[in-house]
PALUMRO-864558 format. One record per atom (N, C-alpha, C): x, y, z; residue number from 1; atom name; residue in three letters. Coordinates in Angstrom, 3 decimals, padded with zeros to 6 digits, m for minus. Each point is the difference from the previous one (the first is absolute). Example, Ala and Ser with C-alpha at 12.3 -4.5 7.8 and 13.67 -1.06 7.14 Angstrom:
! PALUMRO-864558
((013.190; m005.690; 007.800); 1; N; ala),
((m000.890; 001.190; 000.000); 1; CA; ala),
((000.900; 001.200; 000.000); 1; C; ala),
((m000.350; 001.050; m000.720); 2; N; ser),
((000.820; 001.190; 000.060); 2; CA; ser),
((m000.770; 001.090; 000.730); 2; C; ser),
***
This chain:
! PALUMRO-864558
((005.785; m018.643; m017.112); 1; N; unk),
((m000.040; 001.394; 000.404); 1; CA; unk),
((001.005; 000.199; 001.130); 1; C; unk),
((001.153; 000.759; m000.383); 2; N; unk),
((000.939; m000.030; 001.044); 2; CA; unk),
((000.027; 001.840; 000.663); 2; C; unk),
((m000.786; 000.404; 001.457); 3; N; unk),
((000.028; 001.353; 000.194); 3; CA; unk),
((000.930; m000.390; 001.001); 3; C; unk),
((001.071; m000.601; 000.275); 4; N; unk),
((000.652; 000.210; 000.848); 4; CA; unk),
((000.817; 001.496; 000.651); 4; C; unk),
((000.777; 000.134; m001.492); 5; N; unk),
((000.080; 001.644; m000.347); 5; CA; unk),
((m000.750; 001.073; 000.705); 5; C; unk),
((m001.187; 000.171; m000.425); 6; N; unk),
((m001.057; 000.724; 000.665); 6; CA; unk),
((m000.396; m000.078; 001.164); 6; C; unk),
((m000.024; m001.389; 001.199); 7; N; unk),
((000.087; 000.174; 000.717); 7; CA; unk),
((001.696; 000.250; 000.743); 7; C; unk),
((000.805; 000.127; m000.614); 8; N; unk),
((001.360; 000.737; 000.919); 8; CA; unk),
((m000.298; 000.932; m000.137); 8; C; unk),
((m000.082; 000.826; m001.018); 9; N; unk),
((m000.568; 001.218; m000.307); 9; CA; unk),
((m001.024; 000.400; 001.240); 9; C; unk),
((m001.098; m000.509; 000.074); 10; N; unk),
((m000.891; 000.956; 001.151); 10; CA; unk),
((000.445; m000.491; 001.134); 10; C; unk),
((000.600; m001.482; 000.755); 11; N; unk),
((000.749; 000.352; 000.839); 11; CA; unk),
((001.055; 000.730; 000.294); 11; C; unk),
((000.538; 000.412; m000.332); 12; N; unk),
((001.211; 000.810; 000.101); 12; CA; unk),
((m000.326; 001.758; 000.190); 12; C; unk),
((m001.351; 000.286; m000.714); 13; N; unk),
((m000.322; 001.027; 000.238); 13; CA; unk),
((m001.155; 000.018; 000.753); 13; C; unk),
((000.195; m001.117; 001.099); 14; N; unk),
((m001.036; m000.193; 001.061); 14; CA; unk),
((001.018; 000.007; 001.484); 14; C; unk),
((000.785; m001.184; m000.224); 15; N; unk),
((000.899; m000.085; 001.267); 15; CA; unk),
((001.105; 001.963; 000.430); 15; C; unk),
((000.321; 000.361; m001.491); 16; N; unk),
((000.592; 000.856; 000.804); 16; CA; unk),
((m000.205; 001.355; 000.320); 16; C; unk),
((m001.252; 000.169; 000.215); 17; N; unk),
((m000.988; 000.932; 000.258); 17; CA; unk),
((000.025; m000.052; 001.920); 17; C; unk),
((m000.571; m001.627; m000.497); 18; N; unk),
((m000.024; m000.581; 001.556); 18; CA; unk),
((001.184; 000.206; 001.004); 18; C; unk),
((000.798; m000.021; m000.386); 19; N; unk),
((001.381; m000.610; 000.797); 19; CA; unk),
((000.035; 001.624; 000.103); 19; C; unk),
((000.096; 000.928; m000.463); 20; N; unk),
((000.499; 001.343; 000.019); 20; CA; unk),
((m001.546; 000.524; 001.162); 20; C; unk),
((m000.794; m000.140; m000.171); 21; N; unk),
((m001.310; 000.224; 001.260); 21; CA; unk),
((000.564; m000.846; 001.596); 21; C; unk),
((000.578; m001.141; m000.581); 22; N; unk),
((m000.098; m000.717; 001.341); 22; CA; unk),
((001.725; 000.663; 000.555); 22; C; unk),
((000.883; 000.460; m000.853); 23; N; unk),
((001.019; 000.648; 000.688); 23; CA; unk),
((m000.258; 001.098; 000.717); 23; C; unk),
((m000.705; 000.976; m000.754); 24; N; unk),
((m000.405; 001.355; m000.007); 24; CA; unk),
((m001.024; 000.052; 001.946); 24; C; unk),
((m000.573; m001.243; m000.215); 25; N; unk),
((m001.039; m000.106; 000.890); 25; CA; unk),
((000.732; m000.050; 001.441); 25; C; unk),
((000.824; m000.796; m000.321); 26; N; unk),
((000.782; m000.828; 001.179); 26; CA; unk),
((000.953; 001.325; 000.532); 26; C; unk),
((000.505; 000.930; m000.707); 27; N; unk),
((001.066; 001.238; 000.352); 27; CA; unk),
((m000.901; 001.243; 000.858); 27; C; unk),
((m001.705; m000.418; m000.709); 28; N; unk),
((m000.569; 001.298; 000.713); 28; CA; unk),
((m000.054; m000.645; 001.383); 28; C; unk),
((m000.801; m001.376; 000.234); 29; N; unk),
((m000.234; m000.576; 001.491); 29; CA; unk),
((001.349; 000.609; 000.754); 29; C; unk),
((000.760; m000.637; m000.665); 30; N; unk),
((001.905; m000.006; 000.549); 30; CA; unk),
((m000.145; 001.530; 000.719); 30; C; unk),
((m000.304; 000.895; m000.535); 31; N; unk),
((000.391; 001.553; 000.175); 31; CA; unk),
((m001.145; 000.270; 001.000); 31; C; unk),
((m001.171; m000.455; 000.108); 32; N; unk),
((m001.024; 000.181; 001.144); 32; CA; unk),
((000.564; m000.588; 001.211); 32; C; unk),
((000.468; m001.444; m000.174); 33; N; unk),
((000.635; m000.354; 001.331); 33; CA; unk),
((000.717; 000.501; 000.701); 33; C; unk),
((001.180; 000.555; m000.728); 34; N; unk),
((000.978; 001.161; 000.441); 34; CA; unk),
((000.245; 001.008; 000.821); 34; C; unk),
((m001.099; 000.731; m000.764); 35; N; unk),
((m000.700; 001.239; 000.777); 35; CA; unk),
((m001.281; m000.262; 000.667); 35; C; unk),
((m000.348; m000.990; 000.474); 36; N; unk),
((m000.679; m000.381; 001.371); 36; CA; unk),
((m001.785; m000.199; m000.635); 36; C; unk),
((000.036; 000.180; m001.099); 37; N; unk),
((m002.039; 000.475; m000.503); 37; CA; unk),
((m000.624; m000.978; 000.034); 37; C; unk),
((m001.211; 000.724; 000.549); 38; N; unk),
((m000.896; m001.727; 000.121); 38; CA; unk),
((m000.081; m000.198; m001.700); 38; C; unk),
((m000.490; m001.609; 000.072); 39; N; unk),
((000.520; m000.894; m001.379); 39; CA; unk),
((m001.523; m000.005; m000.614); 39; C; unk),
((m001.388; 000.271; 000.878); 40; N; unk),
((m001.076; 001.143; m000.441); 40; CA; unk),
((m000.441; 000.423; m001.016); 40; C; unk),
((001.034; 000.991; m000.404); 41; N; unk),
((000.078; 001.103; m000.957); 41; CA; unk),
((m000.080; m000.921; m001.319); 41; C; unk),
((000.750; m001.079; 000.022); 42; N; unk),
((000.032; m000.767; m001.648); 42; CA; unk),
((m000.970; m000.723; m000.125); 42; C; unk),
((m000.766; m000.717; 000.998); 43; N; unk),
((m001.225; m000.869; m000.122); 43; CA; unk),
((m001.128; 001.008; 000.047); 43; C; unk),
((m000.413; 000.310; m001.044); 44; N; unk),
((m001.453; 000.511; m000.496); 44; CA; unk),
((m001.285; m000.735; 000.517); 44; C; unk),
((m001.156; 000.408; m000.362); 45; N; unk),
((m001.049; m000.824; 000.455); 45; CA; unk),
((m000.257; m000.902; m000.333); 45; C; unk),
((000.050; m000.878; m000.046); 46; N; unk),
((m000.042; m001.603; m000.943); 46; CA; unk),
((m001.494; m000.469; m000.492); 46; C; unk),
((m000.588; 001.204; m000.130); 47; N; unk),
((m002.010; m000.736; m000.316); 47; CA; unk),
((000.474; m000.600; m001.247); 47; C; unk),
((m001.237; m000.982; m000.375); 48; N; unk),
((000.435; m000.823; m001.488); 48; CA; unk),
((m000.927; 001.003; m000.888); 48; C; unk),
((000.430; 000.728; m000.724); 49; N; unk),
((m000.668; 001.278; m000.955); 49; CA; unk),
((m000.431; m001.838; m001.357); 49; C; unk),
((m001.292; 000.116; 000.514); 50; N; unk),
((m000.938; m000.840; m001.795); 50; CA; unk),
((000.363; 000.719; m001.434); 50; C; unk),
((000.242; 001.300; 000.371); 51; N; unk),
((000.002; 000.833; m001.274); 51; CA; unk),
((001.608; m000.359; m000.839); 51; C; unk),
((000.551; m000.303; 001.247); 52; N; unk),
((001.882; m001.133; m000.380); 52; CA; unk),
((m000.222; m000.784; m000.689); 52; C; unk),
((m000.586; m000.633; 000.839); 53; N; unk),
((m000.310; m001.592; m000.541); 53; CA; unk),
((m000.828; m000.306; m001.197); 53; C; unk),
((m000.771; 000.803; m000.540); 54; N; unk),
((m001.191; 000.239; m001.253); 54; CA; unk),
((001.608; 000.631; m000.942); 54; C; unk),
((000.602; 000.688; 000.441); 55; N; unk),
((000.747; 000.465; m001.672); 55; CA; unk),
((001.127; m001.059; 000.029); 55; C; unk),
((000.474; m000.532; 000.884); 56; N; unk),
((000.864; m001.405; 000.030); 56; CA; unk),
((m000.826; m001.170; m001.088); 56; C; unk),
((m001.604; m000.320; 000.905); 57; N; unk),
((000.053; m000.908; m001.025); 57; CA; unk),
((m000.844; 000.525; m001.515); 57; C; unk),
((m000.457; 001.209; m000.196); 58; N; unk),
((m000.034; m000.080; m001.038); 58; CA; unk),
((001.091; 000.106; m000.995); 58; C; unk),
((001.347; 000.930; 000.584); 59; N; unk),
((001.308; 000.028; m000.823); 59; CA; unk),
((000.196; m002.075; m000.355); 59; C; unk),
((000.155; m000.602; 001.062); 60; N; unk),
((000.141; m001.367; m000.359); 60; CA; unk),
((m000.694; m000.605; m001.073); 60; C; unk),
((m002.072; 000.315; 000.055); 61; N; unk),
((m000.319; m000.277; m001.220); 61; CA; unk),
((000.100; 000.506; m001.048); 61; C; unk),
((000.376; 000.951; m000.105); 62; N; unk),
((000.558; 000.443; m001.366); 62; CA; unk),
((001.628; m000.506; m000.211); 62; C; unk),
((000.878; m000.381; 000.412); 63; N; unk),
((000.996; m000.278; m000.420); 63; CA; unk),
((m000.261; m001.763; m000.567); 63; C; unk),
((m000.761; m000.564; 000.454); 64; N; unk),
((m000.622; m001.252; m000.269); 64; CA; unk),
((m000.844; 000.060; m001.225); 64; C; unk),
((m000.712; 000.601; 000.008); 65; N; unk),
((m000.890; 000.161; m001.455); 65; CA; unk),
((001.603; 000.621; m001.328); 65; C; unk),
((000.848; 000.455; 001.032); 66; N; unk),
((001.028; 000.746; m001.340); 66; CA; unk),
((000.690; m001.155; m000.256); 66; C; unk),
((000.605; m001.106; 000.679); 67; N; unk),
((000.812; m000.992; m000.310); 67; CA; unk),
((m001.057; m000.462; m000.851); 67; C; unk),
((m001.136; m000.807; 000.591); 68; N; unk),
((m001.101; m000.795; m001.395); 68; CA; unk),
((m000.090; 000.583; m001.004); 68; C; unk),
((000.042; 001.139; m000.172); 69; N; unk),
((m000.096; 000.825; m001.540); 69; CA; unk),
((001.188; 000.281; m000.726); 69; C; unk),
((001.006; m000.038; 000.806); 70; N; unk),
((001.238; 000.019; m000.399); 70; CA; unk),
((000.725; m001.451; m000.619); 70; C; unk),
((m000.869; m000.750; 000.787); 71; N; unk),
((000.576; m001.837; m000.670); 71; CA; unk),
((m000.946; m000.216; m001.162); 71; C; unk),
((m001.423; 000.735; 000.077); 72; N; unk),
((m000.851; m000.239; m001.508); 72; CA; unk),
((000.651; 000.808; m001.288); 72; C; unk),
((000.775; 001.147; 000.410); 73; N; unk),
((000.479; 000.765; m000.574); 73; CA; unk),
((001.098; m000.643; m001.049); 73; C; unk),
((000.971; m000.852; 001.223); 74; N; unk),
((001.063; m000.498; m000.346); 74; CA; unk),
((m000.490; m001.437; m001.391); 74; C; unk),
((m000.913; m000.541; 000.452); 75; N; unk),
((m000.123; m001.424; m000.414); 75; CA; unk),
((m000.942; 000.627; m001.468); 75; C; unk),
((m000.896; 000.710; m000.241); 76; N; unk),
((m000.974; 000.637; m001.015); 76; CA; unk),
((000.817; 000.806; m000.994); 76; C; unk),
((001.000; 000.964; 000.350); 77; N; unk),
((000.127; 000.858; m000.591); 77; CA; unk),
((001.346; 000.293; m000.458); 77; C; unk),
((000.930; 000.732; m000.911); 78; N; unk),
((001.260; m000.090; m000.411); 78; CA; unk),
((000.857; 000.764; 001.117); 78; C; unk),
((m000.384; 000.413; 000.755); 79; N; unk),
((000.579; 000.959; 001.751); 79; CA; unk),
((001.155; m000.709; 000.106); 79; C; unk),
((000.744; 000.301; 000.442); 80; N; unk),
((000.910; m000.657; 000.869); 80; CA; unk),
((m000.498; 000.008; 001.193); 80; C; unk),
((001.192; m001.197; 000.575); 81; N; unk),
((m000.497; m000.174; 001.765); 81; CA; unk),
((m000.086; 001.083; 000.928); 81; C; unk),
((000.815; 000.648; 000.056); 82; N; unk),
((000.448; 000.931; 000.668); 82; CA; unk),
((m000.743; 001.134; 000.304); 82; C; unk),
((m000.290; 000.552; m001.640); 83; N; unk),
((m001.086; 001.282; m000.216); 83; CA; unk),
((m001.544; m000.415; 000.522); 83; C; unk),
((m000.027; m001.219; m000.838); 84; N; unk),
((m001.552; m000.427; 000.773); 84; CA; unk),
((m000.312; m000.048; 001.747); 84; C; unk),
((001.003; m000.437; 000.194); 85; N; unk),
((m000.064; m000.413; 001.660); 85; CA; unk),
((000.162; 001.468; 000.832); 85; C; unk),
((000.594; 000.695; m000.152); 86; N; unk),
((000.821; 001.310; 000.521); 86; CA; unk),
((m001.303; 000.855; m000.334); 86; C; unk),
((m000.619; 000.081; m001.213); 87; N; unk),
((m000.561; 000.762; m000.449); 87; CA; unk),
((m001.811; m000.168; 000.961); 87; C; unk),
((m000.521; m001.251; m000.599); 88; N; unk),
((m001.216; m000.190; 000.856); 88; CA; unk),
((000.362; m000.162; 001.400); 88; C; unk),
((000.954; m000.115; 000.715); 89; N; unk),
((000.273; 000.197; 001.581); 89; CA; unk),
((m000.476; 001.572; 000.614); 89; C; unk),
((001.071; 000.750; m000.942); 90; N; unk),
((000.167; 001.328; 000.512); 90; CA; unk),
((m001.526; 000.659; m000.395); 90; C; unk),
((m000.530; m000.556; m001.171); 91; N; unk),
((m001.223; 000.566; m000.513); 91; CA; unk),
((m001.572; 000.087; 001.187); 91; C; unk),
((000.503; m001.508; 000.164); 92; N; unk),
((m001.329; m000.356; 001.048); 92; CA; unk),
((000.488; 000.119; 001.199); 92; C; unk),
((001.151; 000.109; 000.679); 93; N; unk),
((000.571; 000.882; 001.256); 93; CA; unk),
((m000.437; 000.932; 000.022); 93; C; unk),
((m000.155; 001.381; m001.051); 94; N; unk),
((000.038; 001.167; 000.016); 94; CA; unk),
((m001.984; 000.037; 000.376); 94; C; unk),
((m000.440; m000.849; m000.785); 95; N; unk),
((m001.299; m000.043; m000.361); 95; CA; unk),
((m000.718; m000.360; 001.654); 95; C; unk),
((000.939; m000.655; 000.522); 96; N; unk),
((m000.597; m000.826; 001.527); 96; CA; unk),
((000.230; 001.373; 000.572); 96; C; unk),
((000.838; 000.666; 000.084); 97; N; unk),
((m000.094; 001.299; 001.058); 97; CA; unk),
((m000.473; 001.005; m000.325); 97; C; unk),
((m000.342; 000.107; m001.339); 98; N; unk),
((m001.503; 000.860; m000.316); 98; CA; unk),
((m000.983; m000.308; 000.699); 98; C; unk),
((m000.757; m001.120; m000.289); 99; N; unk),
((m001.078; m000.705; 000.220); 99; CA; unk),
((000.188; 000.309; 002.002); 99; C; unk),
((001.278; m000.025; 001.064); 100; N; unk),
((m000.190; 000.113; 000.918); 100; CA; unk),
((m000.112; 001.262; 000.359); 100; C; unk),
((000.573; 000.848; m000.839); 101; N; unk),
((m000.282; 001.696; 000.407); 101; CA; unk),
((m001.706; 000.089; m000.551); 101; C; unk),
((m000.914; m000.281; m000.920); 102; N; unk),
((m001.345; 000.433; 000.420); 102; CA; unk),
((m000.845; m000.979; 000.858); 102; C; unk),
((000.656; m001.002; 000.270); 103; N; unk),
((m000.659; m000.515; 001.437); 103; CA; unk),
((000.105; 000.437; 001.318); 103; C; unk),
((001.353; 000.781; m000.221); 104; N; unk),
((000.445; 000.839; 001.206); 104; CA; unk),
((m000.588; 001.213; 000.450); 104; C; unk),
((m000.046; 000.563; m001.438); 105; N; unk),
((m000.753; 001.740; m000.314); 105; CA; unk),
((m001.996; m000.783; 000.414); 105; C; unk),
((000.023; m001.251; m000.224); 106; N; unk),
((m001.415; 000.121; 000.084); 106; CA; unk),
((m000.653; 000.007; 001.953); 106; C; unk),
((000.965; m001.262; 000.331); 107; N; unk),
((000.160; 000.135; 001.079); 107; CA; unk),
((m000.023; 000.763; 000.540); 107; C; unk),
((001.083; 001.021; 000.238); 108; N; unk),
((m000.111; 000.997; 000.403); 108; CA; unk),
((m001.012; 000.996; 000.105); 108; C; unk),
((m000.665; 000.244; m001.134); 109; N; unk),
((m001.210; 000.843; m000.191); 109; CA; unk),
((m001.367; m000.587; 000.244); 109; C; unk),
((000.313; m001.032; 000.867); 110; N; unk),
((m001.046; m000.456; 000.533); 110; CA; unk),
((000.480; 000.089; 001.400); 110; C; unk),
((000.495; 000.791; 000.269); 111; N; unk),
((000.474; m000.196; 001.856); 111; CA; unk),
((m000.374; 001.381; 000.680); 111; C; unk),
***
């Protein structure tokens, strides 16, 4: 099983997302220093929000349950690699941030 491919593929549309935030980031500081502003204004409140961290790791378990179904997919069935893998990823991705929006909506309506 060679995804080498696939992973250049999502690195590449990982790193230069990044690099364009961390330029972008670095020009706004740059322009606060300049004009004298406290540095304040960009550091937000830093509490650790659980409700983050609950759709983080449920997005994670669902992308995990999508690779395993995506390799049973691959090895069981006439799929190709690609469709199987791509397909149960994005499927049970989509499915993990469902599942965190009515834990969220429930949450919530219990507050």
């Amino acid at each position: 099983m060679d995804i080498t491919g696939v992973v250049a593929i999502i690195s590449s549309f990982g790193i230069i997302p990044l690099i364009i935030f961390l330029v972008h980031r670095h020009k706004e500081r740059k322009a606060l220093i300049e004009k004298g502003m406290d540095m304040s204004l960009l550091v937000g409140d830093k509490k650790c929000s659980t409700l983050e961290s609950l759709k983080y790791g449920v997005l994670l378990i669902g992308l995990a349950i999508g690779i395993l179904i995506g390799n049973i997919l691959d090895a069981y069935t006439g799929l190709n690699e690609e469709v199987s893998y791509f397909s149960m990823i994005f499927l049970f991705g989509g499915l993990a941030l469902l599942v965190f929006y009515g834990l969220a909506k429930k949450q919530e309506a219990e507050k």
